[in-house]
C-alpha positions as YAML, in Angstrom:
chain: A
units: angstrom
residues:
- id: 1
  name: UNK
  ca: [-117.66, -153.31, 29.57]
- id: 2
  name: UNK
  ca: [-116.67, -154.15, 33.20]
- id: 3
  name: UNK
  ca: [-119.77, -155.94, 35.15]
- id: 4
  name: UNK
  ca: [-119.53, -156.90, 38.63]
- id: 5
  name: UNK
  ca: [-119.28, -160.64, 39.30]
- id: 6
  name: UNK
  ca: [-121.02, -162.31, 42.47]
- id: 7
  name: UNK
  ca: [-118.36, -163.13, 44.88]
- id: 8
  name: UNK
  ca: [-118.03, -166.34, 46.65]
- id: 9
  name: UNK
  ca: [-120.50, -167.05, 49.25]
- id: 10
  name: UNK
  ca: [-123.43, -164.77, 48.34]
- id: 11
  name: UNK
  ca: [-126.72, -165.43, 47.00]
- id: 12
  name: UNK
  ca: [-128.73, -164.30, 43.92]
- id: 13
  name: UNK
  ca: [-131.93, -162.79, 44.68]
- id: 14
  name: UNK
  ca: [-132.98, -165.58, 43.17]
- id: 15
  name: UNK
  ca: [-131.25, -167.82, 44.94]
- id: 16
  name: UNK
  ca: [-132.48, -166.21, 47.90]
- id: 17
  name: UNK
  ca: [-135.87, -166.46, 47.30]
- id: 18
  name: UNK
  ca: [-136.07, -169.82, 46.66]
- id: 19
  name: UNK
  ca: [-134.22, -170.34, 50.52]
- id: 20
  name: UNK
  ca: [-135.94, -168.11, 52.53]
- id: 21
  name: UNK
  ca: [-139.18, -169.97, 53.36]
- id: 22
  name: UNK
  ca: [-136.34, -172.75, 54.66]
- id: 23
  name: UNK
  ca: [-135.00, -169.75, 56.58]
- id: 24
  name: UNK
  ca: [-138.02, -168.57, 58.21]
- id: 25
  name: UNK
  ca: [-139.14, -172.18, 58.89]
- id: 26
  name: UNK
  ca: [-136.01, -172.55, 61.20]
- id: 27
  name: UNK
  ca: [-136.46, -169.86, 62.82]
- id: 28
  name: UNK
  ca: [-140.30, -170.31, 63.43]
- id: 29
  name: UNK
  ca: [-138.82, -173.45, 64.57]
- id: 30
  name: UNK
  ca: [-136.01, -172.27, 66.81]
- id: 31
  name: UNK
  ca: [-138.67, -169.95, 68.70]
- id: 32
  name: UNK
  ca: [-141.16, -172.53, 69.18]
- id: 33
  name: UNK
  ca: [-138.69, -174.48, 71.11]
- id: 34
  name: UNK
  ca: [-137.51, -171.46, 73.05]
- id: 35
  name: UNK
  ca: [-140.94, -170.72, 74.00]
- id: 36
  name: UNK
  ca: [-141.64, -174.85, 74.84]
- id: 37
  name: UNK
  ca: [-138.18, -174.22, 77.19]
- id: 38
  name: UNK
  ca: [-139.34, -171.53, 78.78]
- id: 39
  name: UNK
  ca: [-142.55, -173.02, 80.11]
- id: 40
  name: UNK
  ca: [-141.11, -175.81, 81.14]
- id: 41
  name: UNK
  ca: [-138.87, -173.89, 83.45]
- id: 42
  name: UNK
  ca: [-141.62, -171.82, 84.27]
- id: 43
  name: UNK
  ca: [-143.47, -174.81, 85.51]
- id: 44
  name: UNK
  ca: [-141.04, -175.91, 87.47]
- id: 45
  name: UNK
  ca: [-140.22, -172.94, 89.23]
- id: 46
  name: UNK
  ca: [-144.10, -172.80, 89.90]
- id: 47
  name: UNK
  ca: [-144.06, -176.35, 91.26]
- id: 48
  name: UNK
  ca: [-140.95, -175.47, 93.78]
- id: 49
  name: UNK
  ca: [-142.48, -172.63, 94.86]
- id: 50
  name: UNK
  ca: [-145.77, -174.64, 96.15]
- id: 51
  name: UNK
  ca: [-143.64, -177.56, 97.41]
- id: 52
  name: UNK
  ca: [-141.46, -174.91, 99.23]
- id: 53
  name: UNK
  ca: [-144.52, -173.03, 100.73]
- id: 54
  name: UNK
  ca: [-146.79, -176.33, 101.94]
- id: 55
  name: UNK
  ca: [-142.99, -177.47, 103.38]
- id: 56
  name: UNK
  ca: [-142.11, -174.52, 105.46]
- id: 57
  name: UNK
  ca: [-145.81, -174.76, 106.75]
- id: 58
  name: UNK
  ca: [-145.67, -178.45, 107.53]
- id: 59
  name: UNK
  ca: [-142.25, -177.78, 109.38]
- id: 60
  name: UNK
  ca: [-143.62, -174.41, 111.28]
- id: 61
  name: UNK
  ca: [-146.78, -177.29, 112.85]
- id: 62
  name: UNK
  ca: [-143.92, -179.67, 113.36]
- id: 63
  name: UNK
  ca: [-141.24, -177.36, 115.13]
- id: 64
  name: UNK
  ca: [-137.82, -177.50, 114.74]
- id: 65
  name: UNK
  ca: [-134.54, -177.15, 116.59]
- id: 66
  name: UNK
  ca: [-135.93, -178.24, 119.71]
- id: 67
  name: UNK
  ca: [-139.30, -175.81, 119.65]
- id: 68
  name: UNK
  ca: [-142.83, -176.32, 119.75]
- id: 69
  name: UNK
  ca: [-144.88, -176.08, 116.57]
- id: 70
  name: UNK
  ca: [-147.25, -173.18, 115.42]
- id: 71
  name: UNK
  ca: [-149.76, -173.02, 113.58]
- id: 72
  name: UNK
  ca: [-149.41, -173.11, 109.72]
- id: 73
  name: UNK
  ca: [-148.52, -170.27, 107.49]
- id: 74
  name: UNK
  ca: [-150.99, -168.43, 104.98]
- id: 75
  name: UNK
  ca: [-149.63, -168.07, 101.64]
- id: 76
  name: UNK
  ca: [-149.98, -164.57, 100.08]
- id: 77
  name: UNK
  ca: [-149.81, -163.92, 96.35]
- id: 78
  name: UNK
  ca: [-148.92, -159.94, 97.67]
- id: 79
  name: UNK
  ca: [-145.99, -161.82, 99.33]
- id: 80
  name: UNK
  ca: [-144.80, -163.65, 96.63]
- id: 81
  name: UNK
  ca: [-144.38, -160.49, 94.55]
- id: 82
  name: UNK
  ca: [-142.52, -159.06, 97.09]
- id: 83
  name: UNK
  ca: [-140.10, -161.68, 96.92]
- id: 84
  name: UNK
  ca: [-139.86, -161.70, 94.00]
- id: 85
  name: UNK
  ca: [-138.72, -158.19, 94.49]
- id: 86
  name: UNK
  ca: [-136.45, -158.93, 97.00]
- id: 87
  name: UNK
  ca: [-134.76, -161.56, 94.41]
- id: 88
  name: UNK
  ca: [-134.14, -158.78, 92.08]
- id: 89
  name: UNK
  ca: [-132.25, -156.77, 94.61]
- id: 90
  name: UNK
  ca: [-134.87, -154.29, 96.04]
- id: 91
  name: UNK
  ca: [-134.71, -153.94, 100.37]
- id: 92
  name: UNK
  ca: [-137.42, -155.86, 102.27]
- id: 93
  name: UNK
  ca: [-139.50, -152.60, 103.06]
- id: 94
  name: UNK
  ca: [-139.39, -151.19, 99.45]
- id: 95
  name: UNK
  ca: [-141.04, -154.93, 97.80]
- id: 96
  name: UNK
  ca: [-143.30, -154.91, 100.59]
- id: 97
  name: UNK
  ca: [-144.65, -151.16, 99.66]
- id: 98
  name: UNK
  ca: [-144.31, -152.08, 95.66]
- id: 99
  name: UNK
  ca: [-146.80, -155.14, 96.57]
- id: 100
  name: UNK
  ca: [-149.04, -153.01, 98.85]
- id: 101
  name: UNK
  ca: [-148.66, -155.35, 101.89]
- id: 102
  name: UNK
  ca: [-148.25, -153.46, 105.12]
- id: 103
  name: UNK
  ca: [-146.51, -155.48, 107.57]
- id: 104
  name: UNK
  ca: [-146.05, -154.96, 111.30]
- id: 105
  name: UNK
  ca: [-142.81, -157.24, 111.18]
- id: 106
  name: UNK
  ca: [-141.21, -159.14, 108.57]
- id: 107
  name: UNK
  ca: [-138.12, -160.88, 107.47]
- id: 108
  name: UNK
  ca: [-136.99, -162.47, 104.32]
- id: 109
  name: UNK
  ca: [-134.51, -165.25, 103.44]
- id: 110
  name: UNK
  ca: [-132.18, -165.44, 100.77]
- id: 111
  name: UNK
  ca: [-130.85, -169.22, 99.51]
- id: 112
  name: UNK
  ca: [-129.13, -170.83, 96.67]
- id: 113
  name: UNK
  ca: [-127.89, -173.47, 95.41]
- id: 114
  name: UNK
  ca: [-130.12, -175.59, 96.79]
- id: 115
  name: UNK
  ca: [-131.02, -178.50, 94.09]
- id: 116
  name: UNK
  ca: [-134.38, -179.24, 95.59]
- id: 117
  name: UNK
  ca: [-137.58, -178.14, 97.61]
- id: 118
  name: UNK
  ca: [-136.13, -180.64, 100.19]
- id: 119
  name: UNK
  ca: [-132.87, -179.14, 100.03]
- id: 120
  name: UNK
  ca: [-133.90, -175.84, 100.64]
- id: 121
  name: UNK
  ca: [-136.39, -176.68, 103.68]
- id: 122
  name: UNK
  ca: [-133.74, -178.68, 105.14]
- id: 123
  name: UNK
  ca: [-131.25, -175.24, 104.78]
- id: 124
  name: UNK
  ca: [-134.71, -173.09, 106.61]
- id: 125
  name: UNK
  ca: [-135.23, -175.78, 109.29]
- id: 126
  name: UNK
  ca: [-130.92, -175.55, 110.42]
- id: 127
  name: UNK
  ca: [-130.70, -172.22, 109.86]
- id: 128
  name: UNK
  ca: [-133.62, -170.24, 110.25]
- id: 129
  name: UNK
  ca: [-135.39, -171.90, 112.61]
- id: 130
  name: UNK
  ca: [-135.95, -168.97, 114.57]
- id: 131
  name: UNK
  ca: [-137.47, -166.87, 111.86]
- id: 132
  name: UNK
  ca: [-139.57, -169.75, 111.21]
- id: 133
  name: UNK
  ca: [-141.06, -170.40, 114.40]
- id: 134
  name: UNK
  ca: [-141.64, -166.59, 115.12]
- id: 135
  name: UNK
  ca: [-145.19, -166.90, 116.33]
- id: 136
  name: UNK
  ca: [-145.82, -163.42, 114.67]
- id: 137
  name: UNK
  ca: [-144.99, -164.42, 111.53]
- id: 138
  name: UNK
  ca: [-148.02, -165.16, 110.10]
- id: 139
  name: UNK
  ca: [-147.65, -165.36, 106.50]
- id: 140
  name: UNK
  ca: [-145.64, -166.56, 103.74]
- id: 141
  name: UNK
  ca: [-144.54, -165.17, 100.44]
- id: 142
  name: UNK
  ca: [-142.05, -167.59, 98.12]
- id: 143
  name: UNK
  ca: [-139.93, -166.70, 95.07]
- id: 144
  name: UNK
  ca: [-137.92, -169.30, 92.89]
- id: 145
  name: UNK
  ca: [-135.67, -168.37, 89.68]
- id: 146
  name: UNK
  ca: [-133.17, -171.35, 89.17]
- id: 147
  name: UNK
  ca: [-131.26, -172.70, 92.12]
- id: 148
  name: UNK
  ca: [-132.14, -168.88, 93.66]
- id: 149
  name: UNK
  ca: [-134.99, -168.95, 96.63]
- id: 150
  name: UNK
  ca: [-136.19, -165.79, 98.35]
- id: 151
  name: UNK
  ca: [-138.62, -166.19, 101.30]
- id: 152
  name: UNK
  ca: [-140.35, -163.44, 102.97]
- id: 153
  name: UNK
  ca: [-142.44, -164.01, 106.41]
- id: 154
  name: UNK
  ca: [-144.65, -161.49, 107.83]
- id: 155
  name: UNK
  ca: [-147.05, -160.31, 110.31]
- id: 156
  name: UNK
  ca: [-149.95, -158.02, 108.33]
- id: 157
  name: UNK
  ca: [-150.88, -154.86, 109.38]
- id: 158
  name: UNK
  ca: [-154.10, -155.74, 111.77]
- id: 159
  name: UNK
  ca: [-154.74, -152.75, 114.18]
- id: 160
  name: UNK
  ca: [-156.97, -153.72, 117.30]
- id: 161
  name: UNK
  ca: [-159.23, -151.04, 117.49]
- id: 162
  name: UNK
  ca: [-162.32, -151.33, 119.95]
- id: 163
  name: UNK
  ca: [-165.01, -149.18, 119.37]
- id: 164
  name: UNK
  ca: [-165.68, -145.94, 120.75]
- id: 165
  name: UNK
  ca: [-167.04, -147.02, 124.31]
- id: 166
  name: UNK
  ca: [-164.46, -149.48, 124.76]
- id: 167
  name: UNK
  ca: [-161.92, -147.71, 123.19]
- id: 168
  name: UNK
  ca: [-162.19, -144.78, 126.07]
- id: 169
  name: UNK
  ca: [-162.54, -147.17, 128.66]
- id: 170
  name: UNK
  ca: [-159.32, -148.90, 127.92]
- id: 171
  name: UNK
  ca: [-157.41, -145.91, 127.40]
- id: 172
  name: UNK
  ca: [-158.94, -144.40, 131.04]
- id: 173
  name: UNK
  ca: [-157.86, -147.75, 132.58]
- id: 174
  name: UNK
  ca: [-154.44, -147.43, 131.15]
- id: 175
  name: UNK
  ca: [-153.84, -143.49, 132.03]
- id: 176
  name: UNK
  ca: [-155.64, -143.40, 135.31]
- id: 177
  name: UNK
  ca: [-153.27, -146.62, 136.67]
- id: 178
  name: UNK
  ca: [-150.19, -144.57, 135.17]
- id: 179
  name: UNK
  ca: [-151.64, -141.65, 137.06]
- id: 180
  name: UNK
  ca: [-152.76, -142.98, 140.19]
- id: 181
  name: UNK
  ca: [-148.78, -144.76, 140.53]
- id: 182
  name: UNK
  ca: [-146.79, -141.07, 139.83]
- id: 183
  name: UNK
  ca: [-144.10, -141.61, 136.89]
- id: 184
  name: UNK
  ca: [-140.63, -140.39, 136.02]
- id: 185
  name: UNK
  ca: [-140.50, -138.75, 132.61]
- id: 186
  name: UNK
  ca: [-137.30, -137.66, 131.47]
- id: 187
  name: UNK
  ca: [-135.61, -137.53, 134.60]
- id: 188
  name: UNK
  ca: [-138.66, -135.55, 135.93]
- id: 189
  name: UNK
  ca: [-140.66, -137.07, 139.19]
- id: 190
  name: UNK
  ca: [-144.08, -136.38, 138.99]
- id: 191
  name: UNK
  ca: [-146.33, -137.34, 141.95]
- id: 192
  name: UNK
  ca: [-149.75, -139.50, 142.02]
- id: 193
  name: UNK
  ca: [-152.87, -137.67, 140.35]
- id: 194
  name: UNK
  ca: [-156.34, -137.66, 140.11]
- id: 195
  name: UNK
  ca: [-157.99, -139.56, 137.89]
- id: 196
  name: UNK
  ca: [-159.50, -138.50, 134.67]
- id: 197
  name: UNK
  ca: [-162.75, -138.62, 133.54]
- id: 198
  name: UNK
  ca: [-164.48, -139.03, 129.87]
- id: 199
  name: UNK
  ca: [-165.53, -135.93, 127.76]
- id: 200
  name: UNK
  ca: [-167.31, -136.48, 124.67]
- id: 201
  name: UNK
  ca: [-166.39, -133.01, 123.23]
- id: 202
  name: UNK
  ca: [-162.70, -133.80, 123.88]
- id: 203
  name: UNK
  ca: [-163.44, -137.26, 122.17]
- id: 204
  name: UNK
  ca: [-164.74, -135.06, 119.26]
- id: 205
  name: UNK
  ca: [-161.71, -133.19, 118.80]
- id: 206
  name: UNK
  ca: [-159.50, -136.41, 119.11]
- id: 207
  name: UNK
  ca: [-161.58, -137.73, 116.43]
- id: 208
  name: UNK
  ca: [-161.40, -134.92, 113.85]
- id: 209
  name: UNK
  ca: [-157.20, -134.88, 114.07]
- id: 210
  name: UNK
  ca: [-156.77, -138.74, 114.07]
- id: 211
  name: UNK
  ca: [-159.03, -139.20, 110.88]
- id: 212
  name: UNK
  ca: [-157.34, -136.11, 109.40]
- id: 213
  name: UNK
  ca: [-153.89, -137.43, 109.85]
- id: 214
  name: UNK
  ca: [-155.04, -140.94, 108.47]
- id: 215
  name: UNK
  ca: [-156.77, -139.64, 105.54]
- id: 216
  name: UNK
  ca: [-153.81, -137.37, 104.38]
- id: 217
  name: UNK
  ca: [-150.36, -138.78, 106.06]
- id: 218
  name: UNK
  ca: [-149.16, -136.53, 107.91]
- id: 219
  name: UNK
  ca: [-147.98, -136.53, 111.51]
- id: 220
  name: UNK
  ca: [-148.41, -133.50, 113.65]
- id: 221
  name: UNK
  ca: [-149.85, -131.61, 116.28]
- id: 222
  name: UNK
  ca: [-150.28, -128.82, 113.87]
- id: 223
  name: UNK
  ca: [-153.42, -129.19, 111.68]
- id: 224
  name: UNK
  ca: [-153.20, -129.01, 107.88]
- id: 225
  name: UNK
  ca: [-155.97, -125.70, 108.42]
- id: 226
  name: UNK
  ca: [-153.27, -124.57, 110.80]
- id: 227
  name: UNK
  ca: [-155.00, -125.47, 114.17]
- id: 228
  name: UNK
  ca: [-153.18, -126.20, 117.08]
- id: 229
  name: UNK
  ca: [-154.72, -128.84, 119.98]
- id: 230
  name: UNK
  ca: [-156.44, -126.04, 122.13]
- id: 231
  name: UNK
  ca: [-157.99, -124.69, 118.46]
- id: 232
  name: UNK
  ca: [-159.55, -128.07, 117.74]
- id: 233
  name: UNK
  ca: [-160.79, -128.53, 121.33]
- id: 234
  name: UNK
  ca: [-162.51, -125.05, 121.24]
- id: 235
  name: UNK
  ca: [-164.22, -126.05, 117.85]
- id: 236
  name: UNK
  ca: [-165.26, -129.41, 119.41]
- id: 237
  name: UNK
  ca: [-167.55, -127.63, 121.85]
- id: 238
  name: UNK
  ca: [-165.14, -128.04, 125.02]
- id: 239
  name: UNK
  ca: [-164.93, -124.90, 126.92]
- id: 240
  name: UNK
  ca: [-161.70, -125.23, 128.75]
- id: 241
  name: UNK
  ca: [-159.41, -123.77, 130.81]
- id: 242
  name: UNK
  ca: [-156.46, -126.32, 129.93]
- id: 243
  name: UNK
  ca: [-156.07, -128.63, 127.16]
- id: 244
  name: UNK
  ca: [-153.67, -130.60, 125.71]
- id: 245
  name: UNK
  ca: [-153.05, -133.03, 123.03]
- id: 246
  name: UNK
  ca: [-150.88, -136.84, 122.92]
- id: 247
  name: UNK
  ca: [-150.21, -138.16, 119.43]
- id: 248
  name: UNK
  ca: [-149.06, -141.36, 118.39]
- id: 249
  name: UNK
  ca: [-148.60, -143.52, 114.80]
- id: 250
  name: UNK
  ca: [-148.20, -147.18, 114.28]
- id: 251
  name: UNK
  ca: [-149.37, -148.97, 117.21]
- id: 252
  name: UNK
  ca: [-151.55, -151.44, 116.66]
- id: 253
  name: UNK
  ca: [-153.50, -151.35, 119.95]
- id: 254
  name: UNK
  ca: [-153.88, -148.90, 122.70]
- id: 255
  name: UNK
  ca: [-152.13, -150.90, 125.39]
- id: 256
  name: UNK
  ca: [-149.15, -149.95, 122.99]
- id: 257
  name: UNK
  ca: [-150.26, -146.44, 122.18]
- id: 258
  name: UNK
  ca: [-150.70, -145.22, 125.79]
- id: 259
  name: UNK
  ca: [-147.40, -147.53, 127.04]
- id: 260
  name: UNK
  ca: [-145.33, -145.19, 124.90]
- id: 261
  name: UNK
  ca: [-146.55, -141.82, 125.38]
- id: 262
  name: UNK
  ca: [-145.61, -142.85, 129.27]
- id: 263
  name: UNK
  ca: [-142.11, -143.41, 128.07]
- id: 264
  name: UNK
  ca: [-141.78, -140.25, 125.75]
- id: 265
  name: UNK
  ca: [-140.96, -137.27, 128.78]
- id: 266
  name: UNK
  ca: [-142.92, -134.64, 126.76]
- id: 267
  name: UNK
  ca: [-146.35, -136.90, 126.32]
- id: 268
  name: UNK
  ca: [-145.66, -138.32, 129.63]
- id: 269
  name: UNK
  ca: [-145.54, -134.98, 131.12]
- id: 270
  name: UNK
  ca: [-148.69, -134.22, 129.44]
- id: 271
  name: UNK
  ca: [-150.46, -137.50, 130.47]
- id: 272
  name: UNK
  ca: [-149.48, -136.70, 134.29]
- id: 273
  name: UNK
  ca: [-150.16, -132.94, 134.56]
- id: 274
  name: UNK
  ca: [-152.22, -132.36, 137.57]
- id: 275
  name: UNK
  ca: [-154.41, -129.49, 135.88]
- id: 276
  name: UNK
  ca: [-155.59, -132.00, 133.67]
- id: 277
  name: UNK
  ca: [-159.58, -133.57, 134.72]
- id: 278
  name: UNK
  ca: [-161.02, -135.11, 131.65]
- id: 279
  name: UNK
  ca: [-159.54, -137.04, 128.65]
- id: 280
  name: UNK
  ca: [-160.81, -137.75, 125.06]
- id: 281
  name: UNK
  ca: [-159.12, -140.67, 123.14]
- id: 282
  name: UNK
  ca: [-159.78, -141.39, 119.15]
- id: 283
  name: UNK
  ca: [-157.81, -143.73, 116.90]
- id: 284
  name: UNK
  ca: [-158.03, -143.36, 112.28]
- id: 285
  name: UNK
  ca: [-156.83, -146.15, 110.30]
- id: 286
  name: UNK
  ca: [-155.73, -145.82, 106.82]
- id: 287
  name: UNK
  ca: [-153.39, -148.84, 105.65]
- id: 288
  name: UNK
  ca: [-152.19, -146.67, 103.31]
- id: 289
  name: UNK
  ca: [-150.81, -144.09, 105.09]
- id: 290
  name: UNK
  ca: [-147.48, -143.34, 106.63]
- id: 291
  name: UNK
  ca: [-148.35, -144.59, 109.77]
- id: 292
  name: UNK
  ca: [-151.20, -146.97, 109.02]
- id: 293
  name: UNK
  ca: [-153.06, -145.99, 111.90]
- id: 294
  name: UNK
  ca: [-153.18, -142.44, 114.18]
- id: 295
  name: UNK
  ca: [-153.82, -142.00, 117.79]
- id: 296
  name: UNK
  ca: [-154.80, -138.97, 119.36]
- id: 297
  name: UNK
  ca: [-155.58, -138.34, 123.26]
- id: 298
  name: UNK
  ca: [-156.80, -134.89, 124.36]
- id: 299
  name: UNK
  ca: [-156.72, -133.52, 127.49]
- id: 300
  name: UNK
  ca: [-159.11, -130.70, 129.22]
- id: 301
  name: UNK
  ca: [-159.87, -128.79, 132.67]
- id: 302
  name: UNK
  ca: [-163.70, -127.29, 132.30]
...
């Protein structure tokens, strides 16, 4: 009777019994050394990444390319993911959102290459010297994979909101000097005004929209309950005979918020209408909104 023979080459079970704890010992082996490999290039991308960071600082107090020094940068693990995002491929604003770190400015830098922490601060100070002595640019976030560097540097998110009182008297200051000089907006002359005065029941309604727009990201003069300006200033208490409304998202201080409703013709208009006598001024923020922070100015004749 015909029986199959065992060809060259192969094993017995027997055979392969008596090899495989050999077999799995090499490959126990083989892993272990893998693993021993990849910390060690762990480590070292852990150890550029702090020599890179304390050496863009040190060169930042030192200046370069001619200018002065600043003061140093503040690491930030947030920033550090995000470029480590932005080594993988993924735009600047996109990492920055994926790390939650809101930013008012930023800019990243992408090397390689580069052999050596020295090598790559020497490639920062000759060609970015600009982006590193940005006085703005507060904050640091480093990302190393091989010869591969991505830097990101960034002003946070830091609204300057006064409280209430000095809140309204800034934004009075501000709108009364635009409305005691007359303006242009949009090709429209508009003459000196009065000046305004403070209403607390237009400050109420101000209020009310900014925190709603902060709380739920959303950017209009139109309410989420449908209300329009006049509707909220009615159920603030304000008994008017004209009202109005400014909005505004993203500026991290009044001075900002009121300098661009004078350059926008409709909110400009609005800011410089003559019927206009009192003015209520309110400002939400929510870093994780759209906007980050909401402004809202109403305007009212008793």
């Amino acid at each position: 009777m015909w029986r199959p023979e065992l060809g060259f080459g192969l094993l017995s079970l027997g055979e392969w019994a008596q090899l495989w704890p050999n077999i799995l010992f090499a490959i126990v082996t083989l892993a272990s050394a893998n693993m021993v490999q990849a910390q060690g290039t762990d480590q070292r991308a852990a150890k550029l990444q702090q020599e890179i960071a304390h050496g863009l600082t040190k060169l930042r107090q030192a200046g370069c390319q001619g200018q002065t020094g600043k003061p140093a940068f503040v690491a930030v693990q947030a920033l550090n993911g995000a470029a480590k995002s932005v080594a993988n491929g993924n735009p600047l604003g996109d990492a920055l959102k994926a790390s939650h770190y809101r930013a008012s400015k930023a800019s990243n830098v992408r090397l390689g290459g580069h052999p050596s922490s020295a090598a790559v601060l020497k490639a920062v100070a000759e060609t970015y010297c600009d982006v590193l002595m940005d006085s703005a640019l507060s904050e640091l976030g480093v990302d190393v994979r091989g010869r591969q560097y991505a830097l990101i540097f960034a002003a946070p998110f830091r609204p300057l909101v006064s409280n209430p009182e000095q809140l309204r008297g800034q934004a009075l200051a501000l709108t009364n000097e635009a409305r005691s000089q007359g303006a242009i907006c949009g090709g429209k002359p508009f003459a000196p005004v009065g000046a305004l005065t403070a209403s607390e029941g237009l400050d109420r309604a101000a209020l009310a929209h900014a925190k709603d727009m902060a709380e739920h990201s959303y950017f209009s003069h139109d309410g989420r309950d449908g209300r329009k300006p006049a509707d909220r200033v009615t159920a603030a208490g304000y008994r008017w005979t004209a009202a109005g409304e400014n909005i505004a998202s993203g500026q991290e201080s009044v001075q900002e918020a009121v300098a661009g409703w004078i350059k926008s013709p409709g909110h400009c208009a609005n800011l410089m209408n003559p019927r206009y006598r009192e003015m209520g001024i309110a400002a939400a923020v929510n870093a994780g909104s759209e906007g980050g922070i909401y402004w809202v100015q109403t305007f009212g004749a008793p």
